[in-house]
LUMLUMSE-77123 format. One record per residue: z, x, y of N, C-alpha, C in turn; residue number from 1. Coordinates in pm, whole numbers. Example, Ala and Ser with C-alpha at 12.3 -4.5 7.8 and 13.67 -1.06 7.14 Angstrom:
2
<site n_Z="780" n_X="1319" n_Y="-569" ca_Z="780" ca_X="1230" ca_Y="-450" c_Z="780" c_X="1320" c_Y="-330" resi="1"/>
<site n_Z="708" n_X="1285" n_Y="-225" ca_Z="714" ca_X="1367" ca_Y="-106" c_Z="787" c_X="1290" c_Y="3" resi="2"/>
***
This chain:
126
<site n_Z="2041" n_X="4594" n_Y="-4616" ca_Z="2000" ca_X="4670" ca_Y="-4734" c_Z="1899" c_X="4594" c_Y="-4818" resi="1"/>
<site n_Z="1862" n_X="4475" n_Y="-4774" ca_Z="1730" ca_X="4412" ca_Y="-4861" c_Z="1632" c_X="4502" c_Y="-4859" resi="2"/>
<site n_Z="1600" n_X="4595" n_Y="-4791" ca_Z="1421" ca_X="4648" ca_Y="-4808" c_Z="1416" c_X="4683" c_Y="-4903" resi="3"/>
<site n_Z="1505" n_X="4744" n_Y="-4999" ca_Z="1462" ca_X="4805" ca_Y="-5167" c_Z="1574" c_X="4701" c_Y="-5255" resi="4"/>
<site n_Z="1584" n_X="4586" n_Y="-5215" ca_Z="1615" ca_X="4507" ca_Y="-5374" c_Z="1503" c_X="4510" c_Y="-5460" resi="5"/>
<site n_Z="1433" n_X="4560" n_Y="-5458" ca_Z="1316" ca_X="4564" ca_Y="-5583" c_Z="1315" c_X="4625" c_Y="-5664" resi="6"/>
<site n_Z="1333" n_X="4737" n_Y="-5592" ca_Z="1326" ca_X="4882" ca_Y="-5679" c_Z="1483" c_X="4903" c_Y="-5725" resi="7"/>
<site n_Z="1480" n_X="4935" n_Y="-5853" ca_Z="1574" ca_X="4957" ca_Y="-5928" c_Z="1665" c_X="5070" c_Y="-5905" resi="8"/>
<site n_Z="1568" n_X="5187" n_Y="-5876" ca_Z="1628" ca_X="5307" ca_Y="-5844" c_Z="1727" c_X="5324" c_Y="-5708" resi="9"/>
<site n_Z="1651" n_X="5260" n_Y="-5620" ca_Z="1705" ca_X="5223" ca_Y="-5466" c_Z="1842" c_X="5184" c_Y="-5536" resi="10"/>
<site n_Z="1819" n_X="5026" n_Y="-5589" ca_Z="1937" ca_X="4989" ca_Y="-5632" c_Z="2045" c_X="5040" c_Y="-5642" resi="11"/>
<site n_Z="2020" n_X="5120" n_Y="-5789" ca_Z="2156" ca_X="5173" ca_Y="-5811" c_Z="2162" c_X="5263" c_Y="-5755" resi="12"/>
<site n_Z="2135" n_X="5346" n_Y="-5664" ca_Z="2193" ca_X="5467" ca_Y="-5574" c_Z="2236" c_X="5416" c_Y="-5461" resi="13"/>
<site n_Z="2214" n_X="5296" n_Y="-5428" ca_Z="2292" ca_X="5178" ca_Y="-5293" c_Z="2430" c_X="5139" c_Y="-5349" resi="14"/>
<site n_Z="2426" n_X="5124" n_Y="-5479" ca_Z="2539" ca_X="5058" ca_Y="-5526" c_Z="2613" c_X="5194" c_Y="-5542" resi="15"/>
<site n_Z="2601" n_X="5278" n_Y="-5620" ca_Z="2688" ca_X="5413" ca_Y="-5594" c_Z="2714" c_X="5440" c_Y="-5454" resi="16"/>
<site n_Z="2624" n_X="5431" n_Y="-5397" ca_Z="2661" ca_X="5473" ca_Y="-5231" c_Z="2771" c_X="5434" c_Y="-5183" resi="17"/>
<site n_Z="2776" n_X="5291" n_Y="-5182" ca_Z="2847" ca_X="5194" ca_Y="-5176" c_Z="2985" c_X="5245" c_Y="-5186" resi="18"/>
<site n_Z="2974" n_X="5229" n_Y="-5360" ca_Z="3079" ca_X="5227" ca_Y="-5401" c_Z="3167" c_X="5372" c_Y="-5369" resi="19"/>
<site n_Z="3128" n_X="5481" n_Y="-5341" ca_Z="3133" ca_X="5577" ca_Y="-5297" c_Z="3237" c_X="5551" c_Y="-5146" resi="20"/>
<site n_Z="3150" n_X="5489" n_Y="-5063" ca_Z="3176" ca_X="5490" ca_Y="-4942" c_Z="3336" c_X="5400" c_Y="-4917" resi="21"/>
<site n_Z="3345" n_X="5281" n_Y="-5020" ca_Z="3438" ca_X="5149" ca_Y="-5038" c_Z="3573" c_X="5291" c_Y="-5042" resi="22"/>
<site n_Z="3580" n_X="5392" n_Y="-5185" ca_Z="3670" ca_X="5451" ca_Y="-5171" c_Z="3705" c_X="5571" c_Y="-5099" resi="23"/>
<site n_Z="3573" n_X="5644" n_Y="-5036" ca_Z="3642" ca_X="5679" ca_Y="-4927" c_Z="3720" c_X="5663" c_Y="-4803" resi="24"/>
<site n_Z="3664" n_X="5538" n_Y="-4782" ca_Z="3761" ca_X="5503" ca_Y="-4662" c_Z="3875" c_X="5426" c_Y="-4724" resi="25"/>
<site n_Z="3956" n_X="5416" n_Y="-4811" ca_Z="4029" ca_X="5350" ca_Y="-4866" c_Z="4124" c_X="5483" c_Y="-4889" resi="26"/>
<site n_Z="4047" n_X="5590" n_Y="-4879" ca_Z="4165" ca_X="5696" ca_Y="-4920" c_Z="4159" c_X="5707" c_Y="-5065" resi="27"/>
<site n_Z="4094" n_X="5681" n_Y="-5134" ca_Z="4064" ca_X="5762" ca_Y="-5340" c_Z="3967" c_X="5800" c_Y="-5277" resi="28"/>
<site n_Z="4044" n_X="5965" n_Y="-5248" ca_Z="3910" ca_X="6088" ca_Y="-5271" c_Z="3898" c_X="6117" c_Y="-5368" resi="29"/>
<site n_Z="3984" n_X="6136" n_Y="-5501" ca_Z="3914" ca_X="6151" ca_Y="-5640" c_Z="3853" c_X="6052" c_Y="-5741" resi="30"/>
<site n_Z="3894" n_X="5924" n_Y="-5675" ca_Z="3809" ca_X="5826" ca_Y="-5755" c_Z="3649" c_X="5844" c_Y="-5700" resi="31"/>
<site n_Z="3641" n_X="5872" n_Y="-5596" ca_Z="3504" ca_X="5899" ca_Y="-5546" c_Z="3398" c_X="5983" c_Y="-5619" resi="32"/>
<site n_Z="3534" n_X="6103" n_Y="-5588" ca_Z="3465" ca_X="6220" ca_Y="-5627" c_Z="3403" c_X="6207" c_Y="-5808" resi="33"/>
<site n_Z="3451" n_X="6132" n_Y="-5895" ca_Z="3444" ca_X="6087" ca_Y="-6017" c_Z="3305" c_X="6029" c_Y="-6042" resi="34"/>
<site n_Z="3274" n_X="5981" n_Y="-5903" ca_Z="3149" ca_X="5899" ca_Y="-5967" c_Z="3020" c_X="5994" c_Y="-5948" resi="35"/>
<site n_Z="3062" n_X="6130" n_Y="-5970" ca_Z="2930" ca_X="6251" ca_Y="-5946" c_Z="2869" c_X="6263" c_Y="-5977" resi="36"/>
<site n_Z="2874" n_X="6234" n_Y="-6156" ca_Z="2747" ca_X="6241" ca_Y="-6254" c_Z="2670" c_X="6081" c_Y="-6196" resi="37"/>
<site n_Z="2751" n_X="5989" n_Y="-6210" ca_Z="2635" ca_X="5882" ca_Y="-6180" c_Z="2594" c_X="5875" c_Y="-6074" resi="38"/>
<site n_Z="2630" n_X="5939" n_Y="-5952" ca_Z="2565" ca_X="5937" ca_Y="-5836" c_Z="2442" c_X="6066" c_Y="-5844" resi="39"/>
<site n_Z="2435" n_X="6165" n_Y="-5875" ca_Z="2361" ca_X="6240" ca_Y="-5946" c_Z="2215" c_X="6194" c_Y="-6026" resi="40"/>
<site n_Z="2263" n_X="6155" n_Y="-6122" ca_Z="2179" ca_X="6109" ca_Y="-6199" c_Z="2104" c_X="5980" c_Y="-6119" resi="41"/>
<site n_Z="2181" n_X="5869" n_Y="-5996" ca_Z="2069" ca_X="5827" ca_Y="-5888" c_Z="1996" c_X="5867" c_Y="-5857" resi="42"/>
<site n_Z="2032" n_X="5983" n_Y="-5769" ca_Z="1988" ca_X="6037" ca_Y="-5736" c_Z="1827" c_X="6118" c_Y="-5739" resi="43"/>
<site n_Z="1888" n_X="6232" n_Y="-5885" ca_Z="1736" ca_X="6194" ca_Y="-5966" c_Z="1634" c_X="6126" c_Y="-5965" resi="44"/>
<site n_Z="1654" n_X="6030" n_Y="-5976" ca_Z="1562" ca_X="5870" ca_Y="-6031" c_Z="1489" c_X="5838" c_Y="-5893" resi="45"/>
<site n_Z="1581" n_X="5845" n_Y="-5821" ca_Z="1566" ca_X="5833" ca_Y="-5666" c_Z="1466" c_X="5917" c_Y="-5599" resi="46"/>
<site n_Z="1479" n_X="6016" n_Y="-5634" ca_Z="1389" ca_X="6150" ca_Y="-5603" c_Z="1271" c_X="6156" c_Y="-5638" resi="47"/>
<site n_Z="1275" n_X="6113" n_Y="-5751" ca_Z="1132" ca_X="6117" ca_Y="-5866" c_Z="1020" c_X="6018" c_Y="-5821" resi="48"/>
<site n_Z="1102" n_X="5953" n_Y="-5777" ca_Z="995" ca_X="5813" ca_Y="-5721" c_Z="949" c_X="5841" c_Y="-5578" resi="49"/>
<site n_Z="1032" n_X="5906" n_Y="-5473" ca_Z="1013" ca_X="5923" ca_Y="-5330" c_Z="871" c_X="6066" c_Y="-5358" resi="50"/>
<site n_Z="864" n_X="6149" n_Y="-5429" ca_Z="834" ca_X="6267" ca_Y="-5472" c_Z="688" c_X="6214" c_Y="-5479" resi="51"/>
<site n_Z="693" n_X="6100" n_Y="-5624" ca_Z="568" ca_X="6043" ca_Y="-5679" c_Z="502" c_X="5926" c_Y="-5557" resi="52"/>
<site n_Z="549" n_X="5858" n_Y="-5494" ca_Z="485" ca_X="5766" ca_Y="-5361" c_Z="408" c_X="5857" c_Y="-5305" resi="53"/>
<site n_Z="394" n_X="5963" n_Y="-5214" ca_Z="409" ca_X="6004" ca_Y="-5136" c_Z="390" c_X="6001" c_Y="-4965" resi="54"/>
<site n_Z="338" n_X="6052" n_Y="-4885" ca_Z="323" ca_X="5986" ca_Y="-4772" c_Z="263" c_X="5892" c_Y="-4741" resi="55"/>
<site n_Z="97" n_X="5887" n_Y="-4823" ca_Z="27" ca_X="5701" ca_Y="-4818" c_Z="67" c_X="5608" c_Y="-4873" resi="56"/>
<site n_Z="150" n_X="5639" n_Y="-5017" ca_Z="203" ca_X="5550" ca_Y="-5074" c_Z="323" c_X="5517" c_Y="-5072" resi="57"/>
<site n_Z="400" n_X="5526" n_Y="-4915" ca_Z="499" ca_X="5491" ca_Y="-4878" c_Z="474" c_X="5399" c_Y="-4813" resi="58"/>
<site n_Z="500" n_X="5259" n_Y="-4813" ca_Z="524" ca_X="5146" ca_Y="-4715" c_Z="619" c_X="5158" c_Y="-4620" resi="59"/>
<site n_Z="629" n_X="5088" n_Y="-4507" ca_Z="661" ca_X="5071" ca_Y="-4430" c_Z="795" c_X="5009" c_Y="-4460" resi="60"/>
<site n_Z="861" n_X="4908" n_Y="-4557" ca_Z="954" ca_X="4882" ca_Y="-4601" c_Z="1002" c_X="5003" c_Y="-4698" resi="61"/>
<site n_Z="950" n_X="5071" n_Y="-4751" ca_Z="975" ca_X="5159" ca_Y="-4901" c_Z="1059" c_X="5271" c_Y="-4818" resi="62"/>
<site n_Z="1011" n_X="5302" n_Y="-4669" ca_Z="1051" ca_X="5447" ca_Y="-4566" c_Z="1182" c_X="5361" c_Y="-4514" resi="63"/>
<site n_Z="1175" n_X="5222" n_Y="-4471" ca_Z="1297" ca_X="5190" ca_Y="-4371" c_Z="1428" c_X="5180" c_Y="-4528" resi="64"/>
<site n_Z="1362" n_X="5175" n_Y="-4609" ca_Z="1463" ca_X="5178" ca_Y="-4740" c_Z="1540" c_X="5358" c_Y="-4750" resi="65"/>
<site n_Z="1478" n_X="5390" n_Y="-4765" ca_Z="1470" ca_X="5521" ca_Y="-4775" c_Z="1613" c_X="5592" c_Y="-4645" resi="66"/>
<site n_Z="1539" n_X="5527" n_Y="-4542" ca_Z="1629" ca_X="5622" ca_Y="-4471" c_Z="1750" c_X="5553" c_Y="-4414" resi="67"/>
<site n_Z="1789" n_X="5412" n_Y="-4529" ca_Z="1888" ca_X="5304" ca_Y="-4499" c_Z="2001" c_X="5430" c_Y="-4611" resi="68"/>
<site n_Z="1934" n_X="5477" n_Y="-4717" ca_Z="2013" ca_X="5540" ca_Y="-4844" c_Z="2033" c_X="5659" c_Y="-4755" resi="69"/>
<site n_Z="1945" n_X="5768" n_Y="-4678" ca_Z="2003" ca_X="5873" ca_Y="-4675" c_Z="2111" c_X="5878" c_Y="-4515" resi="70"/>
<site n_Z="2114" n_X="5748" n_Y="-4458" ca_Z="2259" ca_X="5679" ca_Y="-4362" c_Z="2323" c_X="5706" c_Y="-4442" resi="71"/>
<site n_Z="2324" n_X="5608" n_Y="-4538" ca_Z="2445" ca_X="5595" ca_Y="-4621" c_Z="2531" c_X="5705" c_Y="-4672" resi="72"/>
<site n_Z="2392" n_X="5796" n_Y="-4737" ca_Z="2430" ca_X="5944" ca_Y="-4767" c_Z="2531" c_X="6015" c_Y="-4640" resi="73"/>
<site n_Z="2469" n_X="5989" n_Y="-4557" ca_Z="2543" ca_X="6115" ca_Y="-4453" c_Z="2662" c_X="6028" c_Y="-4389" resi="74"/>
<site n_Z="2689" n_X="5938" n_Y="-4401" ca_Z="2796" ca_X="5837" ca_Y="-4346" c_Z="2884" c_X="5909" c_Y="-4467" resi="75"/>
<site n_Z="2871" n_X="5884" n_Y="-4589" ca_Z="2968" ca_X="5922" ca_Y="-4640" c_Z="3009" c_X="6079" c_Y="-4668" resi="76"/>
<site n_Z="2897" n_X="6134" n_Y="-4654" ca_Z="2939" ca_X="6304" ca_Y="-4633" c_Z="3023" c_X="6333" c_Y="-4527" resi="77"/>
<site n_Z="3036" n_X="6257" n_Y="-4381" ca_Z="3141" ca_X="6219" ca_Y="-4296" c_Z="3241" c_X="6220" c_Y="-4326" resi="78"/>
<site n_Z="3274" n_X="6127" n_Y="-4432" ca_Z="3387" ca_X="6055" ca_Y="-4409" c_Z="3456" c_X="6179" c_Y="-4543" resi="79"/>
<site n_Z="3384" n_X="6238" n_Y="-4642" ca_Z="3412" ca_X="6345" ca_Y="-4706" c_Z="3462" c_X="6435" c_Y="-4623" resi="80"/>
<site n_Z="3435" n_X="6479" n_Y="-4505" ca_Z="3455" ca_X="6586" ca_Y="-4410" c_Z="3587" c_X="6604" c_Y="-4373" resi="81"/>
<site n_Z="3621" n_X="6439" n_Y="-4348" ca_Z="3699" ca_X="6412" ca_Y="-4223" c_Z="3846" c_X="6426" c_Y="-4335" resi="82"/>
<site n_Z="3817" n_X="6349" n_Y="-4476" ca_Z="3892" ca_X="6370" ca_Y="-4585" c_Z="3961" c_X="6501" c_Y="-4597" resi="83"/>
<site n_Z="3840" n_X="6580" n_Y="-4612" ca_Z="3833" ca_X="6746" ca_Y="-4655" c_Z="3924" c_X="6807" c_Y="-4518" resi="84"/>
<site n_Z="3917" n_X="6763" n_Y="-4380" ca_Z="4006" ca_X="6827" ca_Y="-4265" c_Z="4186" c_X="6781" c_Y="-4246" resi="85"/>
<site n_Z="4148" n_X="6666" n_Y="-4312" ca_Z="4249" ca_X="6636" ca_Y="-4299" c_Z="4398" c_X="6670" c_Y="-4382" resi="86"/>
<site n_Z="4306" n_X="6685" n_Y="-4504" ca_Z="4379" ca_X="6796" ca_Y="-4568" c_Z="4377" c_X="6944" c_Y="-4578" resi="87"/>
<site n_Z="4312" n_X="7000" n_Y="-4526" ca_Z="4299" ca_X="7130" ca_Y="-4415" c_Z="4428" c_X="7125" c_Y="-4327" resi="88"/>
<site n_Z="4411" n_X="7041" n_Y="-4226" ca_Z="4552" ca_X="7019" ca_Y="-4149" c_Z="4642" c_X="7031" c_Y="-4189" resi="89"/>
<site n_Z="4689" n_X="6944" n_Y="-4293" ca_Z="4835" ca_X="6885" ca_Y="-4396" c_Z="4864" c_X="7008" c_Y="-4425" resi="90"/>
<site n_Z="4780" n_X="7123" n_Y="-4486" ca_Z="4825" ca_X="7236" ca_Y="-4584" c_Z="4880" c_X="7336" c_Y="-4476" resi="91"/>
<site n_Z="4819" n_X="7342" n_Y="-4374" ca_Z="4808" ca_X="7451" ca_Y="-4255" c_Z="4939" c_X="7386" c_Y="-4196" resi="92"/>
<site n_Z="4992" n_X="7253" n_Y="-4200" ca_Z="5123" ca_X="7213" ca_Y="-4169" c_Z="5216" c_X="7252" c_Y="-4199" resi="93"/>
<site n_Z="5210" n_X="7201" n_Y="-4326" ca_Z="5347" ca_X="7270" ca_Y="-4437" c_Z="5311" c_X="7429" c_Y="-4460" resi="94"/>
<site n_Z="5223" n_X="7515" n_Y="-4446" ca_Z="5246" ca_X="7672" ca_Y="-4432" c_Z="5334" c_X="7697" c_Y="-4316" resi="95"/>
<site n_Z="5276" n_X="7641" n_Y="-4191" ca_Z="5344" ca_X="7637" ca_Y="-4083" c_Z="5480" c_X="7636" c_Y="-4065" resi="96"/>
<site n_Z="5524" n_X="7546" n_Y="-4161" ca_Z="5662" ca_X="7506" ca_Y="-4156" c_Z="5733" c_X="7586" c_Y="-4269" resi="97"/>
<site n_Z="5717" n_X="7644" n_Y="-4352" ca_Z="5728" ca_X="7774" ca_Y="-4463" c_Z="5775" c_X="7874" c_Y="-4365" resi="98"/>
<site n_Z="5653" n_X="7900" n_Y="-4281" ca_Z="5642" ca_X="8085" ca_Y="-4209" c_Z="5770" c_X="8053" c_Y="-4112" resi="99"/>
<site n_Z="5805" n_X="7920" n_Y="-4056" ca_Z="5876" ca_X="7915" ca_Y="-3982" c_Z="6052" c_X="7871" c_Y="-4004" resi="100"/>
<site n_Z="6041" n_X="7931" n_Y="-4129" ca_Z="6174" ca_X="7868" ca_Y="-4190" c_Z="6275" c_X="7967" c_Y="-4173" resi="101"/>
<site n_Z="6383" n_X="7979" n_Y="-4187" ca_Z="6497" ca_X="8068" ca_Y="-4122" c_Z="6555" c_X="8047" c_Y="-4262" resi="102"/>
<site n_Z="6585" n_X="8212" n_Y="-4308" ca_Z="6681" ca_X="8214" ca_Y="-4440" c_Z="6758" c_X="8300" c_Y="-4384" resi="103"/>
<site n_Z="6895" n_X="8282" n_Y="-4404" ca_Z="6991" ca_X="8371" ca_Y="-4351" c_Z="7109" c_X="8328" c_Y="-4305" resi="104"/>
<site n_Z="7140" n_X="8342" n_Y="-4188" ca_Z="7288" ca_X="8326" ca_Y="-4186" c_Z="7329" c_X="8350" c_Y="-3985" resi="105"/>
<site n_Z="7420" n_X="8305" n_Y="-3915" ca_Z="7446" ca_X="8242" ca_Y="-3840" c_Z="7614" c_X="8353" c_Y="-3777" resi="106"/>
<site n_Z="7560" n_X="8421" n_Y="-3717" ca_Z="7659" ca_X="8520" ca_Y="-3638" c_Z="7791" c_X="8426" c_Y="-3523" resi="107"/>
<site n_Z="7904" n_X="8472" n_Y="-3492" ca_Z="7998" ca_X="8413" ca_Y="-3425" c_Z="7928" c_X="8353" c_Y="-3298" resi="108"/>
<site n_Z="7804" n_X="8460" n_Y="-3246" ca_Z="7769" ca_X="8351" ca_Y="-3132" c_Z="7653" c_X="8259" c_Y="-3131" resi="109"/>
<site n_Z="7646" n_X="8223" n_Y="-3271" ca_Z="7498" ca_X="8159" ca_Y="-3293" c_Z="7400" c_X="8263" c_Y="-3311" resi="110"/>
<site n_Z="7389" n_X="8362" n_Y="-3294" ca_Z="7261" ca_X="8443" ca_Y="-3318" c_Z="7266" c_X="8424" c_Y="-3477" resi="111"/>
<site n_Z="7132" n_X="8457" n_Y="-3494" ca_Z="7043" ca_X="8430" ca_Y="-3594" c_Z="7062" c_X="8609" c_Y="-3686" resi="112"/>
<site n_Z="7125" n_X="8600" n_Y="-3834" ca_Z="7156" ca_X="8716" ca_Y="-3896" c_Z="7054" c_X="8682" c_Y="-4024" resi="113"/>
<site n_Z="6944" n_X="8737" n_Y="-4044" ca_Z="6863" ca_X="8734" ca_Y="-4144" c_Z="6945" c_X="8845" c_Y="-4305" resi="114"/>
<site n_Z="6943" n_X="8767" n_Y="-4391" ca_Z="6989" ca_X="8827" ca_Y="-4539" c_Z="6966" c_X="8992" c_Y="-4568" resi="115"/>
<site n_Z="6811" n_X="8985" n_Y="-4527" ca_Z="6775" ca_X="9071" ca_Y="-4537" c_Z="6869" c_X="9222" c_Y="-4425" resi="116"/>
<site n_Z="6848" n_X="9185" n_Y="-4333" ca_Z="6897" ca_X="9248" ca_Y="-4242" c_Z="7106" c_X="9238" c_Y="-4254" resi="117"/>
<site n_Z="7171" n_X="9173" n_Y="-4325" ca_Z="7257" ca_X="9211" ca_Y="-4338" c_Z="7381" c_X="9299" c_Y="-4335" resi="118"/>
<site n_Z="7516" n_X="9290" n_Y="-4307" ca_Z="7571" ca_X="9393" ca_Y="-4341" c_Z="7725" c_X="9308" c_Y="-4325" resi="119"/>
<site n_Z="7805" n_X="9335" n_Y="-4418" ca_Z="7927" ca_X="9295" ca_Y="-4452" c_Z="7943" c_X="9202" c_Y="-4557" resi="120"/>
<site n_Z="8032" n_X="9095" n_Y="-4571" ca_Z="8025" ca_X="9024" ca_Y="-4672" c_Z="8008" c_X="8823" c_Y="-4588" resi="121"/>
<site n_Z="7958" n_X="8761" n_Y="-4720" ca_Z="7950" ca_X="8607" ca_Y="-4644" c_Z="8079" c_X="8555" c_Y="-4696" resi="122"/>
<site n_Z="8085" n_X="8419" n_Y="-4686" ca_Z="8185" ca_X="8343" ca_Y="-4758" c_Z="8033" c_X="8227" c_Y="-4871" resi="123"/>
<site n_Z="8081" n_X="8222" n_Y="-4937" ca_Z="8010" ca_X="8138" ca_Y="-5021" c_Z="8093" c_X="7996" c_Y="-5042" resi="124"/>
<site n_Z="7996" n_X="7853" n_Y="-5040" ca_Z="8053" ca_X="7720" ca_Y="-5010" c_Z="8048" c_X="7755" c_Y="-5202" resi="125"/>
<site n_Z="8219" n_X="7701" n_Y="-5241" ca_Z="8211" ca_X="7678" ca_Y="-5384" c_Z="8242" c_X="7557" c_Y="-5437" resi="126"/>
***
């Protein structure tokens, strides 16, 4: 990540990146997610300058900088993903295990007597 220690802007959108990336894989998806405005507002700054260079006045270090930040960017939109599925999974688990729950009650030969479907009386544990 040396090609843009110079530039300030690089800077701090490396260091958000960063820091971004440190707690996603650590598992604080909302500490991450917290740092939006200041990754944002990098962003910006970031933009304004890539915008104003433009293709001649991009160096050869200024581009390998450039596309070291938007790695970084998509490394951590990854690891957002993988976050975001994984709790996709978890929820689709425990529904799973909801839809598949048995309320009811338990006939002389083991068959399965749903509440709903009822008829006579239970004993209640008092």
């Amino acid at each position: 990540m040396s090609a843009y220690l110079n530039d300030p802007a690089f800077v701090r959108l490396a260091s958000v990146l960063e820091q971004e990336k440190e707690l996603l894989q650590s598992g604080r998806a909302a500490e991450a997610a917290s740092l939006i405005g200041e990754k944002m507002s990098a962003l910006q700054d970031f933009e304004a300058i890539v915008q104003g260079m433009g293709e001649l006045g991009a160096t050869m270090q200024k581009r390998r900088a450039i596309e070291e930040i938007v790695q970084m960017a998509e490394e951590n939109a990854a690891h957002m993903d993988a976050i975001r599925n994984g709790i996709r999974h978890a929820i689709r688990r425990l529904e799973s295990l909801n839809d598949s729950a048995f309320v009811g009650s338990y006939g002389r030969g083991g068959a399965q007597l749903s509440f709903t479907n009822a008829t006579g009386s239970y004993n209640r544990k008092g």
